[in-house]
C-alpha positions as CSV (number, residue, x, y, z in Angstrom):
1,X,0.0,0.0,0.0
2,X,1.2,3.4,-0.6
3,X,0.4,4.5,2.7
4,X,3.0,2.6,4.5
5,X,5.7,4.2,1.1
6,X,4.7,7.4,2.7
7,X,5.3,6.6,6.3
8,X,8.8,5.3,5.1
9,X,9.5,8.2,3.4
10,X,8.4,10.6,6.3
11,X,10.5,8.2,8.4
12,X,13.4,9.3,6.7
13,X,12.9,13.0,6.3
14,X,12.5,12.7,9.9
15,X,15.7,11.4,10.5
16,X,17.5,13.4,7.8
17,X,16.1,16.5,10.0
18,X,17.6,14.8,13.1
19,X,20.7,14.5,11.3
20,X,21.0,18.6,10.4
21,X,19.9,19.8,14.0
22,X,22.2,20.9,16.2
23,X,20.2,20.8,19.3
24,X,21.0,17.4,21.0
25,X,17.9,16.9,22.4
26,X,15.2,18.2,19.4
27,X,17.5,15.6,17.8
28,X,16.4,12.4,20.0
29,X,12.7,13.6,19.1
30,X,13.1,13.6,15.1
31,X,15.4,10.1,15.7
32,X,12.5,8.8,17.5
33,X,9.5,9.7,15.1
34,X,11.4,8.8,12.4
35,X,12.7,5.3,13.8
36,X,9.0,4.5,14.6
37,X,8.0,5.5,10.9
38,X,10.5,3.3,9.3
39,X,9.7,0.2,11.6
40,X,5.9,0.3,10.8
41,X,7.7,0.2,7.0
42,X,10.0,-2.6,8.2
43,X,7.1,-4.4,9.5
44,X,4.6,-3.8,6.5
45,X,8.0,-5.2,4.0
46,X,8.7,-8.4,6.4
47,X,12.3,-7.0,6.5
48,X,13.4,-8.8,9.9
49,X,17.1,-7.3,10.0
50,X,15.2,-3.8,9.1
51,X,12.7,-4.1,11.7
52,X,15.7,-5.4,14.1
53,X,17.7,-2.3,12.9
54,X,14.7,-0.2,13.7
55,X,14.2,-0.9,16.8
56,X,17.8,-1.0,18.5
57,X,17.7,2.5,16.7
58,X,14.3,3.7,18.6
59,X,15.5,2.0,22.4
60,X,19.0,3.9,21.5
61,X,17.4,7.2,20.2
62,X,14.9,7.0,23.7
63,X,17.8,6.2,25.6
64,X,19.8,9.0,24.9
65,X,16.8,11.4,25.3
66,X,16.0,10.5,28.9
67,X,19.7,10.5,29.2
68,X,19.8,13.9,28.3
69,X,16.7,14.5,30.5
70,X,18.6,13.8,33.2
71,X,21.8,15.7,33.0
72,X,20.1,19.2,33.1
């Protein structure tokens, strides 16, 4: 379905935005929408090493947010 394309493509603008922030934290937030979009893709294209990928990425990406959390 194109639906889940879209959600794979929004999952990687989301990420890309991560990528050109500065702000360590705002990043976390774009790593984290975007890792979710591209597991619902990795899970609608039976990818099993994607959808492993995706979700270290996602417990890493929270991870580092609460981590950040915390230190301020």
């Amino acid at each position: 379905m194109a639906i889940f394309k879209l959600i794979g493509a929004l999952g990687i603008v989301l990420i890309s935005i991560g990528i050109i922030n500065k702000q360590r934290k705002i990043q976390d937030v774009f790593y984290i929408l975007g890792g979710v979009c591209l597991e619902i893709y990795s899970v609608y294209i039976s990818d099993l090493i994607f959808i492993i990928l995706e979700a270290i990425f996602i417990v890493a990406a929270i991870y580092d947010f609460i981590k950040q959390k915390h230190n301020k």
